[in-house]
N, C-alpha and C positions, 0 to 999 in steps of 0.2 A: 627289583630295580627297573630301569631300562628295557631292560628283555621281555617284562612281562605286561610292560606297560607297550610295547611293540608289536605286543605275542598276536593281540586283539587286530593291528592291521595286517598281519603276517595273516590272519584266520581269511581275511579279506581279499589276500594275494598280493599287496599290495604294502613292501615292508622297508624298513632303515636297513639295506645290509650294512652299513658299519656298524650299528648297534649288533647285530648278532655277529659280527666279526671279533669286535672289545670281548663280546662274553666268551668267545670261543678261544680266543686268544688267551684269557684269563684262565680258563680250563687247562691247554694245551701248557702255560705256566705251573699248573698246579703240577699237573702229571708228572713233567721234567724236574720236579723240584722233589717230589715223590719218591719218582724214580731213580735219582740221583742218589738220592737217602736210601731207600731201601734196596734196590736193586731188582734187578731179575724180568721176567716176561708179565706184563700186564695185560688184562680184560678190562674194559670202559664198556658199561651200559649204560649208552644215550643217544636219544635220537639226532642223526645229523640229518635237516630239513632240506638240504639241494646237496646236488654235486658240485655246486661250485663251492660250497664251503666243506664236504667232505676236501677237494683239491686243496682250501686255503689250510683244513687241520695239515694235510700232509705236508707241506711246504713250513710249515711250524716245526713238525714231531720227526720228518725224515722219510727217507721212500720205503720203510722197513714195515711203515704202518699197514697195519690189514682193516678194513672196514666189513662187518658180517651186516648184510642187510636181507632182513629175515623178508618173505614174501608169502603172502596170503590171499587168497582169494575173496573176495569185500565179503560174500555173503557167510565165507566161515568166517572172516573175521567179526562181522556183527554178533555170529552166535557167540565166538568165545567170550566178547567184551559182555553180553546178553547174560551168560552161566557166573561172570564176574564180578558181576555188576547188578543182580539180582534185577535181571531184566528194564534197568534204570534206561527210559525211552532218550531220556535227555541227556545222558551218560554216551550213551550208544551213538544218536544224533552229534555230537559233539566231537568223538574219536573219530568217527568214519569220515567226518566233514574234514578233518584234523590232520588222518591217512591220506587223503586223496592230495593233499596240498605236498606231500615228501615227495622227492625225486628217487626211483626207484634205482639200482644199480645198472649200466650201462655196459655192456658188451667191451668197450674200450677202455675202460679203467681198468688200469694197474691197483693189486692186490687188494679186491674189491670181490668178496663172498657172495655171489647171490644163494642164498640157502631157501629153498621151496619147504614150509611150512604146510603140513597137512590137520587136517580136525585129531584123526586119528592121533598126532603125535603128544606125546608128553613133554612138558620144558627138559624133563632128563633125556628125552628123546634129541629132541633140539640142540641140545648140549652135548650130546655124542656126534651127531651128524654135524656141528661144524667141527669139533676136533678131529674126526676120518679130514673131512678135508682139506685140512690145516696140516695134516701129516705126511 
């Protein structure tokens, strides 16, 4: 819809924040609606593209929320996207241009993970290291 018809001036710098507000906000709907029905401690994997709309999810979902934003250093992240992506130049070209445009986590935000990402690490690696720090 809207968002990805957006997604293309966002690439640009250059974007509708209400339109990614509506979609966030429809998300931030689902979750609660989710959560209400089933219960209990939830994980959401999806990229939030600024701090200022990680801020708008929290003022939605509650100051309870934790945001894990994984961090990488471009040249491993090229390789990974490289090994995943069977070297796809315009794959790789595309994410990296993609990463650069996210706002990284900020020293000042409340319950906001910055988690350091290594080559070395496995996703089950990654997946231990935010739950130690989550505990």
């Amino acid at each position: 819809g809207r968002v990805m018809q957006e997604w293309g001036s966002f690439m640009k710098g250059d974007f509708d924040k209400e339109v990614f507000e509506e979609f966030y906000l429809l998300l931030c709907d689902d979750i609660q609606r989710e959560r209400g029905r089933i219960g209990g401690d939830w994980a959401v994997a999806f990229p939030i593209i600024t701090r200022a709309f990680r801020d708008f999810i929290r003022s939605t979902l509650g100051p309870d929320l934790v945001f894990v934003v994984l961090d990488m250093e471009q040249a491993d992240q090229e390789e990974r996207i490289r090994s995943r992506h069977q070297g796809d130049h315009t794959i790789i070209k595309m994410m990296t241009a993609m990463n650069a445009l996210y706002d990284p986590a900020s020293e000042d935000e409340e319950n906001v993970l910055d988690v350091k990402v290594t080559p070395d690490m496995s996703p089950e690696e990654v997946t231990r290291k935010i739950l130690d720090i989550l505990k």
